[in-house]
Backbone as a printed PyTorch tensor [residue, N CA C, xyz], in Angstrom:
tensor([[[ 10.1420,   8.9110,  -5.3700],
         [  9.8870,   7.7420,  -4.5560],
         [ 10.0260,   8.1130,  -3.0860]],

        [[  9.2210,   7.5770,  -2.6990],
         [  9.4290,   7.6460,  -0.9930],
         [  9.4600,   6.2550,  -0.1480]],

        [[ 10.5800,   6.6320,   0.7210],
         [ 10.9960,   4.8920,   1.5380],
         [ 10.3070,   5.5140,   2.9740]],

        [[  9.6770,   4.4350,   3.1660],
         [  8.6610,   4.4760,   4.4550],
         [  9.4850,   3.2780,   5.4790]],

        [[  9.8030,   4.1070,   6.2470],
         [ 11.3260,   3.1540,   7.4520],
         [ 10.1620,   2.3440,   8.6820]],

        [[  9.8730,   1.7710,   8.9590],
         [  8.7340,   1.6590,  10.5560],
         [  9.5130,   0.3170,  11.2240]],

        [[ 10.2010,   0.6250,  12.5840],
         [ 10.5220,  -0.1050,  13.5390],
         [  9.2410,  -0.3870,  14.3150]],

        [[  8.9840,  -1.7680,  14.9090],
         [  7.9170,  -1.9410,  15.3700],
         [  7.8730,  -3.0000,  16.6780]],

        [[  7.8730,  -2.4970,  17.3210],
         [  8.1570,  -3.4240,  19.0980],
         [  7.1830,  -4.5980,  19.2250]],

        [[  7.0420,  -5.7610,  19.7790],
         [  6.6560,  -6.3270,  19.8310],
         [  6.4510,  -6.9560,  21.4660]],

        [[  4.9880,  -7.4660,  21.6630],
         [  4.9910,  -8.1810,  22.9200],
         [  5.9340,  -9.2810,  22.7900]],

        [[  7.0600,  -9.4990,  24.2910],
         [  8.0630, -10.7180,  24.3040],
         [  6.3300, -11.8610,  23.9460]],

        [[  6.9120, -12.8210,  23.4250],
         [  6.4740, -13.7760,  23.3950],
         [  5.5580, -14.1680,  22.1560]],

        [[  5.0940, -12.9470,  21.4940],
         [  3.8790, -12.2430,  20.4670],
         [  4.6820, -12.2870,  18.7730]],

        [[  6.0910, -12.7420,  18.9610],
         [  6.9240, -12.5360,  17.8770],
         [  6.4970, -13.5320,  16.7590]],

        [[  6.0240, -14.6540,  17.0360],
         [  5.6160, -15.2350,  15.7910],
         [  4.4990, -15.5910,  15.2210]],

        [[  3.2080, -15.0040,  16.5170],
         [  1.8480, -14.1450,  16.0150],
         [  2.1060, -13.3610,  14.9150]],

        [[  2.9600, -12.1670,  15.4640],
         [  3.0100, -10.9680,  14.8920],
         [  3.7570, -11.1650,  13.1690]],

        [[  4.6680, -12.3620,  13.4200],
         [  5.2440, -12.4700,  12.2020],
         [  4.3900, -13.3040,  11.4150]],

        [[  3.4310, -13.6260,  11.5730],
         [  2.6680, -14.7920,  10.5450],
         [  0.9090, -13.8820,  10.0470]],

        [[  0.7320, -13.0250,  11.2310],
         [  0.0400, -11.7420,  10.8560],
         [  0.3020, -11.1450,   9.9400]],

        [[  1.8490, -10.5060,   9.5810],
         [  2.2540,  -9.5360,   8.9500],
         [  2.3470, -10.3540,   7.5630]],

        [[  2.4420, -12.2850,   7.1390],
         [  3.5300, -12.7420,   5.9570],
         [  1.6820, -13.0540,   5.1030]],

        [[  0.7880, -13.4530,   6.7480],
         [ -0.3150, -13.9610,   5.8400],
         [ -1.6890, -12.6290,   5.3690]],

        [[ -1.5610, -11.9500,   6.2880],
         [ -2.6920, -10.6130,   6.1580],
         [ -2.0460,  -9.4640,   5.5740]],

        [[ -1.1300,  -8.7500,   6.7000],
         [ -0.5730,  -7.4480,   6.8620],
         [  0.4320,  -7.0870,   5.1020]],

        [[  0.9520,  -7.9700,   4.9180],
         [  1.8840,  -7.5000,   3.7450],
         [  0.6050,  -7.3290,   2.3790]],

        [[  0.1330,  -8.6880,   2.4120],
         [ -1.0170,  -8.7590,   1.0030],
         [ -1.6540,  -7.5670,   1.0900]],

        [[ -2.3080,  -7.2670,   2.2840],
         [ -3.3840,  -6.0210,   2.1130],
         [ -2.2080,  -5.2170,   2.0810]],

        [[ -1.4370,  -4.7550,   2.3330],
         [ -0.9100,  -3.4220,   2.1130],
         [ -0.1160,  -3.3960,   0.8000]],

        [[  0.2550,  -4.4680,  -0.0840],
         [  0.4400,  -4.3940,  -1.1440],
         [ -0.7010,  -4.3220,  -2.3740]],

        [[ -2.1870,  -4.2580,  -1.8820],
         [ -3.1810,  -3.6210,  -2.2520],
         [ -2.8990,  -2.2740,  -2.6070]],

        [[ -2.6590,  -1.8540,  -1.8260],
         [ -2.7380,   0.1380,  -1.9600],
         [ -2.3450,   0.3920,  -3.4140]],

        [[ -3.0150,   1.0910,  -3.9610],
         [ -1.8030,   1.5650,  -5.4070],
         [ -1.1140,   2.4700,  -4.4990]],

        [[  0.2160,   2.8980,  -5.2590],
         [  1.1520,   3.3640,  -5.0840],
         [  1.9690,   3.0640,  -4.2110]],

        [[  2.2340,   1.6000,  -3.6470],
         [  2.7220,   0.5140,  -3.4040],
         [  4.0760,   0.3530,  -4.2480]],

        [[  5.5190,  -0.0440,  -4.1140],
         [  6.5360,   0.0670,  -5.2450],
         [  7.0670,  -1.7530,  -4.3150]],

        [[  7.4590,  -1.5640,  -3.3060],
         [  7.8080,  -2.6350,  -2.9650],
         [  8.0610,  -2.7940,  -1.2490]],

        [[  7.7270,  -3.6520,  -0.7890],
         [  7.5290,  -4.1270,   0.6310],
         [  8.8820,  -5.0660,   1.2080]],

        [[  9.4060,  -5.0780,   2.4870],
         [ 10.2340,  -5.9800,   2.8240],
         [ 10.0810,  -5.7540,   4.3720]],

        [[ 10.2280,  -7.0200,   4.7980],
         [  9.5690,  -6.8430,   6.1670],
         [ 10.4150,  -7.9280,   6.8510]],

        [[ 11.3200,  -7.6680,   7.9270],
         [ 12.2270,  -8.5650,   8.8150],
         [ 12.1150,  -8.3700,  10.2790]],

        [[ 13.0050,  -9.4190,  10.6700],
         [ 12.7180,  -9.7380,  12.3270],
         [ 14.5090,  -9.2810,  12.7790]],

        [[ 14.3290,  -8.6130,  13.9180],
         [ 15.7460,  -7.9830,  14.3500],
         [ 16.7170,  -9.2630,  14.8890]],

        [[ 18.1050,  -9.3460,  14.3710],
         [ 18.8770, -10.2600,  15.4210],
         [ 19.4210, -10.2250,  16.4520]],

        [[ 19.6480,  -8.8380,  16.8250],
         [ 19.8530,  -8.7150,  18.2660],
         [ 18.3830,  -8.2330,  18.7880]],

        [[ 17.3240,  -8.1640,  18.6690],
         [ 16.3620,  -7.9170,  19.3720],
         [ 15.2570,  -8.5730,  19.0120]],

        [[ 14.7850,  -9.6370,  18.6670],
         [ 13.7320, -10.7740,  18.0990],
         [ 12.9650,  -9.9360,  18.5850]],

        [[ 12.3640,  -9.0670,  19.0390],
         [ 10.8740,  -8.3760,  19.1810],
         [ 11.0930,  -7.1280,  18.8400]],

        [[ 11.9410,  -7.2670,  17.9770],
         [ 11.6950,  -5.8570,  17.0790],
         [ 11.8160,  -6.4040,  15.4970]],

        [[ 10.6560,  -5.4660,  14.6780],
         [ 11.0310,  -5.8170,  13.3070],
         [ 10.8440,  -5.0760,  12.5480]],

        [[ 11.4110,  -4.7980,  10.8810],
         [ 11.4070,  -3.9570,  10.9300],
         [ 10.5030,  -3.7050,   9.1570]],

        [[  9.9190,  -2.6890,   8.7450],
         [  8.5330,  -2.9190,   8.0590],
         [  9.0670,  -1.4120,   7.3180]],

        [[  9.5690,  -1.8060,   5.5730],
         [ 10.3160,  -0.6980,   4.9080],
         [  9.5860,  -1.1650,   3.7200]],

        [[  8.7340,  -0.0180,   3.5640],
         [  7.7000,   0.0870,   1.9690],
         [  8.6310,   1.2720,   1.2420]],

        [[  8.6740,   0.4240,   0.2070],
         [  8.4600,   2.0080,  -1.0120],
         [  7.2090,   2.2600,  -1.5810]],

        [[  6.9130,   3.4990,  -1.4220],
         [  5.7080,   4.3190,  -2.2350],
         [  6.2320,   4.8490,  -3.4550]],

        [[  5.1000,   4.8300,  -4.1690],
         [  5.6190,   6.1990,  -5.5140],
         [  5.3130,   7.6680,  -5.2620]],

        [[  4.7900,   8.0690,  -3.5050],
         [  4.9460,   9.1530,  -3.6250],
         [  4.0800,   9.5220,  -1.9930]],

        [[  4.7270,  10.5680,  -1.8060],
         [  4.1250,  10.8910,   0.3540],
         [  2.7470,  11.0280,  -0.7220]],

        [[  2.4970,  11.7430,  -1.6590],
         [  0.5000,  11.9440,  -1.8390],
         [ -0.5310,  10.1690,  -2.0230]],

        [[  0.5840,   9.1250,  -2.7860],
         [ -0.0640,   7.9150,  -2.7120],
         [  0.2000,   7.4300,  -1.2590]],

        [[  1.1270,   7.2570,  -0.3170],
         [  1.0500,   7.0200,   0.6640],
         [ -0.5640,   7.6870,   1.7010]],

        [[ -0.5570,   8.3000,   1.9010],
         [ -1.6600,   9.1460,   2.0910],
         [ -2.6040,   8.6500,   2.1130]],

        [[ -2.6660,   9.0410,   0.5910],
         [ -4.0380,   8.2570,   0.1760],
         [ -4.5840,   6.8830,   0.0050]],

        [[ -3.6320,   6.4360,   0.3820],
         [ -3.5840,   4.7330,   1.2640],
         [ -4.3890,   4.5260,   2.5240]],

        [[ -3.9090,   5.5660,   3.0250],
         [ -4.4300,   5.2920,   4.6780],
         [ -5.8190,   5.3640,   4.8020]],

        [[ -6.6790,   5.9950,   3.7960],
         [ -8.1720,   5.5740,   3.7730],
         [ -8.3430,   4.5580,   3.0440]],

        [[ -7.7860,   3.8950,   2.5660],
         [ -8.2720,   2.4770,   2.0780],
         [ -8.5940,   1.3440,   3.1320]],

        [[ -9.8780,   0.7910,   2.6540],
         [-10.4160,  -0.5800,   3.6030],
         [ -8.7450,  -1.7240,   3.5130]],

        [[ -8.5040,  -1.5400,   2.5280],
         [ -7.3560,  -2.7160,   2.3360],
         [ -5.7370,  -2.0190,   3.5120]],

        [[ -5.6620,  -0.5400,   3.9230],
         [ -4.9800,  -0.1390,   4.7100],
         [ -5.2860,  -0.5990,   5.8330]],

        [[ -6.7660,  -0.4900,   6.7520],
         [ -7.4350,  -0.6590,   7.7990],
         [ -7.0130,  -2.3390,   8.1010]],

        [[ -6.9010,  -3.2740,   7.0950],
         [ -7.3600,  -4.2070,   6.9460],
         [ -5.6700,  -4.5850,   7.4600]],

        [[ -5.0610,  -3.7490,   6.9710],
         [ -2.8450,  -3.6040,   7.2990],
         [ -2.8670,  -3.9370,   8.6580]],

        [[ -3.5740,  -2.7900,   9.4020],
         [ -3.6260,  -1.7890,  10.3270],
         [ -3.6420,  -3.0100,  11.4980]],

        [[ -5.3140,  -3.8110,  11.1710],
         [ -5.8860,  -4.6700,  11.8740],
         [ -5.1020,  -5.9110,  12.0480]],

        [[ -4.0810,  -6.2890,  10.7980],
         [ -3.5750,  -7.0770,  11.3760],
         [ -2.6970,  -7.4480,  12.1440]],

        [[ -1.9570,  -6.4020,  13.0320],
         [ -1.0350,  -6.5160,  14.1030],
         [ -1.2110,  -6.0450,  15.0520]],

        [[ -2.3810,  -5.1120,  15.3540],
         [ -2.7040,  -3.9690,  16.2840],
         [ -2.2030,  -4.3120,  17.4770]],

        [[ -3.1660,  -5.3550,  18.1740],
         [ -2.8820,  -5.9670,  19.3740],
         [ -1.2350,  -6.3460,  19.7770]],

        [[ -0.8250,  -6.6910,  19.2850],
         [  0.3820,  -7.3020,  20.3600],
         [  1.6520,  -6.9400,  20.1010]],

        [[  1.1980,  -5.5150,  19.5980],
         [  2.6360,  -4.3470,  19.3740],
         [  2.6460,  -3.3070,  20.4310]],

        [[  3.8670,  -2.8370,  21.0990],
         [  4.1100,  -2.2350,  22.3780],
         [  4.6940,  -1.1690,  22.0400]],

        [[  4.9180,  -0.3570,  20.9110],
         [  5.4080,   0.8920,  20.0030],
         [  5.9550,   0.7650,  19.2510]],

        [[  7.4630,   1.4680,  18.8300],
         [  8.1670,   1.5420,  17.2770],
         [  8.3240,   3.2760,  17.0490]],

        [[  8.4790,   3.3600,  15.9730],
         [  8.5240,   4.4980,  15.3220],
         [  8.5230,   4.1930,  13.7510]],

        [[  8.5370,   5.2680,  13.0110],
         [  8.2960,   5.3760,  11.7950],
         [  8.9090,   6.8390,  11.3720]],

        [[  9.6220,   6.6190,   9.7830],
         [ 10.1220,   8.0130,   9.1840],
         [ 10.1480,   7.4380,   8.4560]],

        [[  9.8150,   8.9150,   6.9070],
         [  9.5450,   8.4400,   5.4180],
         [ 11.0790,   9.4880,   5.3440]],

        [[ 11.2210,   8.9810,   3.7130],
         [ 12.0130,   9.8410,   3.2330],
         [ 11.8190,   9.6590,   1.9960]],

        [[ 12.5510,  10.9740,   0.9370],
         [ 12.3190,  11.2960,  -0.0880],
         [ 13.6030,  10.6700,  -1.1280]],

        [[ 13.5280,   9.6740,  -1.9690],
         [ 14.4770,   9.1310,  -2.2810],
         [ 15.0460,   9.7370,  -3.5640]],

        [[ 16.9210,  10.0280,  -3.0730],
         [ 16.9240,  10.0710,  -4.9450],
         [ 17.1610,   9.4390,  -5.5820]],

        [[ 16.9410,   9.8760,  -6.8960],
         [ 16.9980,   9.0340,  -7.9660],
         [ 18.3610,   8.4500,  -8.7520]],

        [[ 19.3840,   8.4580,  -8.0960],
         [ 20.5580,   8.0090,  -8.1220],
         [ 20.3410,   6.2150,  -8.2640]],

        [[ 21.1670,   5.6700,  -8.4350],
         [ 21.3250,   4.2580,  -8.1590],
         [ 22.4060,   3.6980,  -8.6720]],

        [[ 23.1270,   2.9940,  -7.9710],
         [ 24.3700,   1.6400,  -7.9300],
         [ 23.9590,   0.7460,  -8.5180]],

        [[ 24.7840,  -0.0760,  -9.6280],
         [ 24.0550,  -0.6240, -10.0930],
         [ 24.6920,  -2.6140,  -9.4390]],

        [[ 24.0410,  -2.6270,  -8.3130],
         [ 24.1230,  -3.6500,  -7.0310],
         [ 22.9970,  -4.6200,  -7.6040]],

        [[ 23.3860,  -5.9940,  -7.3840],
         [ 22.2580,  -6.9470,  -7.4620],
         [ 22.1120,  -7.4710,  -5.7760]],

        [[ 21.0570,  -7.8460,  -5.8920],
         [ 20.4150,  -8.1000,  -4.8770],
         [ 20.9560,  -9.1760,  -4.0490]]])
């Protein structure tokens, strides 16, 4: 499994564009992709224009091969505009687990 981390800046003012972009377009299409495991996507409390956008993949080769999908582009398109940077890091998860409820 791979956890895909992406902090994502936001124009002041653009925060609940950007959040109604991401709940009504951006999440559906990107839960298109196969190799898709699970999506969660929040708004920062000390920094309301930052949020933060943590997929699991089943793997860096399905991730990948996501990014040519029309339904990726379609991710892509829906926030483009009124984001001011961020960053992003994947990692390789192990297969350990706590057995924590949610």
């Amino acid at each position: 499994m791979l956890l895909e981390i992406a902090e994502i800046d936001v124009r002041p003012g653009a925060e609940d564009t950007f959040a109604k972009a991401m709940r009504e377009t951006g999440v559906p299409e990107l839960a298109a992709c196969e190799g898709v495991v699970s999506i969660r996507f929040g708004r920062g409390v000390e920094n309301p224009s930052r949020f933060t956008f943590n997929v699991v993949w089943t793997s860096m080769d399905a991730h990948i091969a996501a990014r040519k999908l029309d339904s990726f582009g379609r991710f892509r398109a829906a926030f483009g505009d009124v984001t001011t940077g961020g960053s992003m890091h994947h990692y390789e998860m192990d297969e350990a687990v706590a057995g924590l409820s949610a």
